[in-house]
Backbone as JSON Lines, residues from 0, in Angstrom:
{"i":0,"aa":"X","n":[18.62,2.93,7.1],"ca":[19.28,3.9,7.95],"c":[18.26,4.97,8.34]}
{"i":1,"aa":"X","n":[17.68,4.92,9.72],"ca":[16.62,6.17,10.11],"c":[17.75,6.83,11.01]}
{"i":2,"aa":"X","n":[17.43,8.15,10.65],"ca":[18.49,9.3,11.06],"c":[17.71,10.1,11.84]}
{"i":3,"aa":"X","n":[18.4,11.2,12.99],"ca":[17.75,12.25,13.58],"c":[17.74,13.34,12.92]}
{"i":4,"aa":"X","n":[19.14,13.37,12.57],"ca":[19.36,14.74,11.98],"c":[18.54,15.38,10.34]}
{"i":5,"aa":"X","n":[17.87,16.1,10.86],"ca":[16.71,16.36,9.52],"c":[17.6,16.67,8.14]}
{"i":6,"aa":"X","n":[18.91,17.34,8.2],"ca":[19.59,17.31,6.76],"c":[19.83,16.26,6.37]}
{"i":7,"aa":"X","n":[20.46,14.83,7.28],"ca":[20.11,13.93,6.49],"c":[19.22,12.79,6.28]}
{"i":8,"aa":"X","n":[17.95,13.54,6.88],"ca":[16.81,12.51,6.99],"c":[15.9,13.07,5.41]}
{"i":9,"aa":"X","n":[16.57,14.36,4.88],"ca":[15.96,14.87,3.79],"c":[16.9,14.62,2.79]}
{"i":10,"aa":"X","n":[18.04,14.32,2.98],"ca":[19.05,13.54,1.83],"c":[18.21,12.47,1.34]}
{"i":11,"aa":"X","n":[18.14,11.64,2.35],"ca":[17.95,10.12,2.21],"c":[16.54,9.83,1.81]}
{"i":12,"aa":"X","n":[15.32,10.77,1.7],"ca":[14.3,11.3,1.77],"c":[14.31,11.64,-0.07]}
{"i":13,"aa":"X","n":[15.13,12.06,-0.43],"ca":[15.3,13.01,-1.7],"c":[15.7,11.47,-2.5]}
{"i":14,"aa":"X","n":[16.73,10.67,-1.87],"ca":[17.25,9.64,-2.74],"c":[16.46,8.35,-3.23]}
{"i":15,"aa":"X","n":[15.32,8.06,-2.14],"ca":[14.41,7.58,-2.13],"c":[13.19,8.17,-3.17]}
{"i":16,"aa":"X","n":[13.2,8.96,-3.3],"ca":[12.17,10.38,-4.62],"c":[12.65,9.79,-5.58]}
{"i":17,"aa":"X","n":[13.95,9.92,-5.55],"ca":[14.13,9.78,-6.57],"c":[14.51,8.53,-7.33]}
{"i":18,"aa":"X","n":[14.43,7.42,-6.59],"ca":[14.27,5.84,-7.2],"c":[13.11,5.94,-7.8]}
{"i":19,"aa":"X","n":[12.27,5.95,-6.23],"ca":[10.35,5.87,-6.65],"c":[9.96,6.37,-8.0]}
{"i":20,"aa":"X","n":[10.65,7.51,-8.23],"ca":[10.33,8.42,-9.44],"c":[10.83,7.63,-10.81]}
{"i":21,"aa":"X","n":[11.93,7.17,-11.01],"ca":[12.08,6.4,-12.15],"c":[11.69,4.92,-12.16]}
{"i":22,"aa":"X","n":[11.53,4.31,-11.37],"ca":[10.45,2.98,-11.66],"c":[8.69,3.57,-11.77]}
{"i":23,"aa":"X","n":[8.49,4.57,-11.1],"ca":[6.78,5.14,-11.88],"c":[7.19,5.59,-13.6]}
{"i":24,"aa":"X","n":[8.17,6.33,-13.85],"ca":[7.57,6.39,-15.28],"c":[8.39,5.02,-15.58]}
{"i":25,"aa":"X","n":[9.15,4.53,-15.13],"ca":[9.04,3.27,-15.98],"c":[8.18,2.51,-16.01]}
{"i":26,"aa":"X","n":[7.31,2.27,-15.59],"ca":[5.94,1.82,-15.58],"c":[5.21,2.42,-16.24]}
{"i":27,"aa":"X","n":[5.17,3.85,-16.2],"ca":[3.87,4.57,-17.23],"c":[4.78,4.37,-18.44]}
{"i":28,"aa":"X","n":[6.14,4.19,-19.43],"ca":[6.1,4.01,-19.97],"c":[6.07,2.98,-20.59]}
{"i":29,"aa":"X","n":[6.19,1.72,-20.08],"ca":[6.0,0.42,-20.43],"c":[4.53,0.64,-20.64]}
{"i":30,"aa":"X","n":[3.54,1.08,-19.93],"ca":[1.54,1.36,-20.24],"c":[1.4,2.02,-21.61]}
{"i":31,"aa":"X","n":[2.48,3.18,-21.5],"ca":[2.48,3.84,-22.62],"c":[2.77,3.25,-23.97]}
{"i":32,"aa":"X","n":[3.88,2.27,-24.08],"ca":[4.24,1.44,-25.4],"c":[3.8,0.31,-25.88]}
{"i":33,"aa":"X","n":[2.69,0.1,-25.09],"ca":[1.89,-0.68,-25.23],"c":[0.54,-0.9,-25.43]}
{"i":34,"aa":"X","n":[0.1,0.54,-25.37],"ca":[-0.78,1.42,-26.11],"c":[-0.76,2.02,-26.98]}
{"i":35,"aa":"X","n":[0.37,2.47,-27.57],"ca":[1.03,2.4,-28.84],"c":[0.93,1.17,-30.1]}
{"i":36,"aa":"X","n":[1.32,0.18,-29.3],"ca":[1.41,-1.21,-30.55],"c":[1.28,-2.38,-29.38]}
{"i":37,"aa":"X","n":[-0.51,-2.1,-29.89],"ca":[-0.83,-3.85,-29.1],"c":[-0.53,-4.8,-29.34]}
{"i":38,"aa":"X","n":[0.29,-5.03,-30.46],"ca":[0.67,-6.34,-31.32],"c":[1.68,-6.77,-30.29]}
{"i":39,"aa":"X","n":[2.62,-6.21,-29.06],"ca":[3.49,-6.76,-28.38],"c":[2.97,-7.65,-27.42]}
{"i":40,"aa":"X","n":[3.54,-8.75,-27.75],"ca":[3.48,-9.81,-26.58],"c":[3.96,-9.31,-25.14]}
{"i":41,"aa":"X","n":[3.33,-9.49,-24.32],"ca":[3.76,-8.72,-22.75],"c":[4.03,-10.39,-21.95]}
{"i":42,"aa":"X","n":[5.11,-9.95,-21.41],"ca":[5.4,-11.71,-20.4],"c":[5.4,-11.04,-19.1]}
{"i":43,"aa":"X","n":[5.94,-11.48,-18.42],"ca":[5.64,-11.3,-16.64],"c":[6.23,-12.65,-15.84]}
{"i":44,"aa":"X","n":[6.84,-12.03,-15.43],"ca":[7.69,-13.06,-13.83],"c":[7.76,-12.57,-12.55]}
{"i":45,"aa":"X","n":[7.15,-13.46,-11.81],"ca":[7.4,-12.99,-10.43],"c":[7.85,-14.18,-9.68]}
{"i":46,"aa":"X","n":[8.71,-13.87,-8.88],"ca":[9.49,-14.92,-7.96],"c":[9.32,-14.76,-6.87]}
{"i":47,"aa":"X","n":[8.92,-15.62,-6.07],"ca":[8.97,-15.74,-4.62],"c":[9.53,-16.82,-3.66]}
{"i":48,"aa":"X","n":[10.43,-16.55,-3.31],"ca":[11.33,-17.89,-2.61],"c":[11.82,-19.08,-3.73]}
{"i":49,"aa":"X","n":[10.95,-20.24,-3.46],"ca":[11.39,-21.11,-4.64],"c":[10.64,-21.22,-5.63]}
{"i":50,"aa":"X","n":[9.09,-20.36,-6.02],"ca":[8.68,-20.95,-6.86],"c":[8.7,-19.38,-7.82]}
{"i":51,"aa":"X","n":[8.12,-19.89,-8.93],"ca":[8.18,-18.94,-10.23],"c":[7.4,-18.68,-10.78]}
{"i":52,"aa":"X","n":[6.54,-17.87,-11.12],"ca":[5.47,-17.82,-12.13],"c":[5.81,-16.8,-13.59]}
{"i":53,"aa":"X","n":[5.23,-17.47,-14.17],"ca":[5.23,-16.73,-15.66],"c":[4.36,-16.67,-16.2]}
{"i":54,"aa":"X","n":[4.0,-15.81,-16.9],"ca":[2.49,-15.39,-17.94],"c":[3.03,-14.63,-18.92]}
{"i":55,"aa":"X","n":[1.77,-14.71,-19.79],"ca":[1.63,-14.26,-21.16],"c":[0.38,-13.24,-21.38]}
{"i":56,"aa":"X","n":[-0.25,-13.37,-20.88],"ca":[-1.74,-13.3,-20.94],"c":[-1.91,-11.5,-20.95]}
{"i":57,"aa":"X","n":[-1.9,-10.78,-22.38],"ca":[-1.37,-9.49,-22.36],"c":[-2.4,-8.7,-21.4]}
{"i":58,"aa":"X","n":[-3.94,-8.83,-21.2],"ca":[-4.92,-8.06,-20.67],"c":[-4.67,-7.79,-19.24]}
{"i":59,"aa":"X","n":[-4.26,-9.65,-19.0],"ca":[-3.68,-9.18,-17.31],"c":[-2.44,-8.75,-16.79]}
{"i":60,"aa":"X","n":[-1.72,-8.96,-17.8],"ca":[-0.14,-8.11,-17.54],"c":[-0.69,-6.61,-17.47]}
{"i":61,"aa":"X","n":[-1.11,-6.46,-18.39],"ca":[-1.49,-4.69,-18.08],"c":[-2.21,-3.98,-17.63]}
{"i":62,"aa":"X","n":[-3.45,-5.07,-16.73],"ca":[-3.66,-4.68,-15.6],"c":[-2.88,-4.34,-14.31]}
{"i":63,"aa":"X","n":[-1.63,-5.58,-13.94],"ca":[-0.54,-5.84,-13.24],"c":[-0.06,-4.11,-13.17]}
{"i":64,"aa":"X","n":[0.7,-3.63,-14.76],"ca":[1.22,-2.44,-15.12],"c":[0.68,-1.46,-14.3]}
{"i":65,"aa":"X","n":[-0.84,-1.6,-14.39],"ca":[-1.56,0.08,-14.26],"c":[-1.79,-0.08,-12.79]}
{"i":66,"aa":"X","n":[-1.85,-1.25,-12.15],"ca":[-2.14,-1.32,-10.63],"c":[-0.3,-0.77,-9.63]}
{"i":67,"aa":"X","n":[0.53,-1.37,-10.42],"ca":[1.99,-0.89,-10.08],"c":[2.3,0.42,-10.16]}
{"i":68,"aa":"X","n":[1.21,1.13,-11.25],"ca":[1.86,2.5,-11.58],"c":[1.5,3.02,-11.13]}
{"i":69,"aa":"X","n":[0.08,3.06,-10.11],"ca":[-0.69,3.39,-9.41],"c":[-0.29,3.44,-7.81]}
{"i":70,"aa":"X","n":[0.27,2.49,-7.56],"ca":[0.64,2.2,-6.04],"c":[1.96,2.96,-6.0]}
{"i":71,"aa":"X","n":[2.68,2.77,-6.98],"ca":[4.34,3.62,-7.05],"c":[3.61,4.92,-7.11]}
{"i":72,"aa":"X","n":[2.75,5.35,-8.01],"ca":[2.43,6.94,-7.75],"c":[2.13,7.19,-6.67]}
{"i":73,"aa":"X","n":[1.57,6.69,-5.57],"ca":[0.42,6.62,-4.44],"c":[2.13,7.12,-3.67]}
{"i":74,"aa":"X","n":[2.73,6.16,-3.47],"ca":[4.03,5.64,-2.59],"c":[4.64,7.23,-3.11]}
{"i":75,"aa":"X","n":[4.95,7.87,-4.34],"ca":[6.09,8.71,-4.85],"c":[5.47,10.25,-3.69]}
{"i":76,"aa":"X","n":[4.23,10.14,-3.88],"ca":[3.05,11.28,-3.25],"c":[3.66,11.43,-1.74]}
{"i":77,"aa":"X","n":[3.57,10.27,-0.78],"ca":[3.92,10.0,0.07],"c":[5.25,10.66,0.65]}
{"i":78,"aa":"X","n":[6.06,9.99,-0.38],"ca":[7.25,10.28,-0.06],"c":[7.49,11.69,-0.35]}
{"i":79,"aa":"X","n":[6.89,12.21,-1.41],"ca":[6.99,13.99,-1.7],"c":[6.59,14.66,-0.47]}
{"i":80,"aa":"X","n":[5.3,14.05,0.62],"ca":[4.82,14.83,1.54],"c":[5.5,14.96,2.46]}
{"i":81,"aa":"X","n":[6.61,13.34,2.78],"ca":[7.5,13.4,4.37],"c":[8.78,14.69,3.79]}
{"i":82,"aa":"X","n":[9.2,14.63,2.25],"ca":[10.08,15.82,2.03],"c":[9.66,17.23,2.31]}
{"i":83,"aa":"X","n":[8.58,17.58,2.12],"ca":[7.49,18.44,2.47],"c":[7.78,18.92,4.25]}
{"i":84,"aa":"X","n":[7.47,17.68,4.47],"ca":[7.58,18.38,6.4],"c":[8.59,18.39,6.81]}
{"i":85,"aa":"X","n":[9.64,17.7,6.4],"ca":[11.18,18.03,6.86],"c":[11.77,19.3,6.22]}
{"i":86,"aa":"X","n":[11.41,19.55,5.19],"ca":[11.75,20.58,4.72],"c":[10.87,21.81,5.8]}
{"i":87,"aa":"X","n":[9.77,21.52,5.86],"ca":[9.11,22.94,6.64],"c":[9.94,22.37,8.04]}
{"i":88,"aa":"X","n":[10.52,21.29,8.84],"ca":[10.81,21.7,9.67],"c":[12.46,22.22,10.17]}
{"i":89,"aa":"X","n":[12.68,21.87,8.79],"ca":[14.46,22.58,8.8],"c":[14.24,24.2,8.51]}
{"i":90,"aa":"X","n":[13.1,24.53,7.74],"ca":[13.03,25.95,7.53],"c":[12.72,26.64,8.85]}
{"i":91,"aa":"X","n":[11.5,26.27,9.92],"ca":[11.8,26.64,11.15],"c":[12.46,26.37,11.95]}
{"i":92,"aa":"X","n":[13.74,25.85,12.18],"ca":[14.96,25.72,12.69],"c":[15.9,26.84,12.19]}
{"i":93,"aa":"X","n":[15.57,27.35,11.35],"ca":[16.9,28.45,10.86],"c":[16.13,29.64,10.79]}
{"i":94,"aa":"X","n":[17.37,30.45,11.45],"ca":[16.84,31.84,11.61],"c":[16.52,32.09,11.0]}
């Protein structure tokens, strides 16, 4: 849903923050508990259409982790900046 109206282009703006925001620390904390106790086996699935992959392989799962937590941070930044300019441009809209 792309909207004109900037109150609710900064709703929808805010709701989006705030997904992004709990899959990044869920990611930094999955990095985090697993730096804690390396003894955990880490698995991994990704699906695409019909086929499936699965791994075990803990070094590259948590590479996977830190590259995800990285791009979701990158993406959360983003999205903080478009709240940023809608917000400055609803503030110069009002007397």
């Amino acid at each position: 849903m792309n909207t004109q109206n900037p109150f609710d282009r900064l709703e929808q703006l805010v709701e989006q923050r705030k997904v992004l925001q709990a899959r990044t620390d869920q990611l930094f904390m999955m990095n985090q508990a697993y730096l804690i106790d390396n003894d955990t086996t880490l698995t991994i699935t990704i699906e695409a259409q019909n086929a499936i992959f699965k791994g075990r392989h803990n070094p590259i799962i948590r590479s996977v982790l830190k590259h995800l937590h990285s791009e979701y941070e990158k993406r959360l930044k983003r999205k903080e900046e478009k709240i940023k300019q809608v917000t400055h441009l609803l503030n110069e809209q009002t007397p």
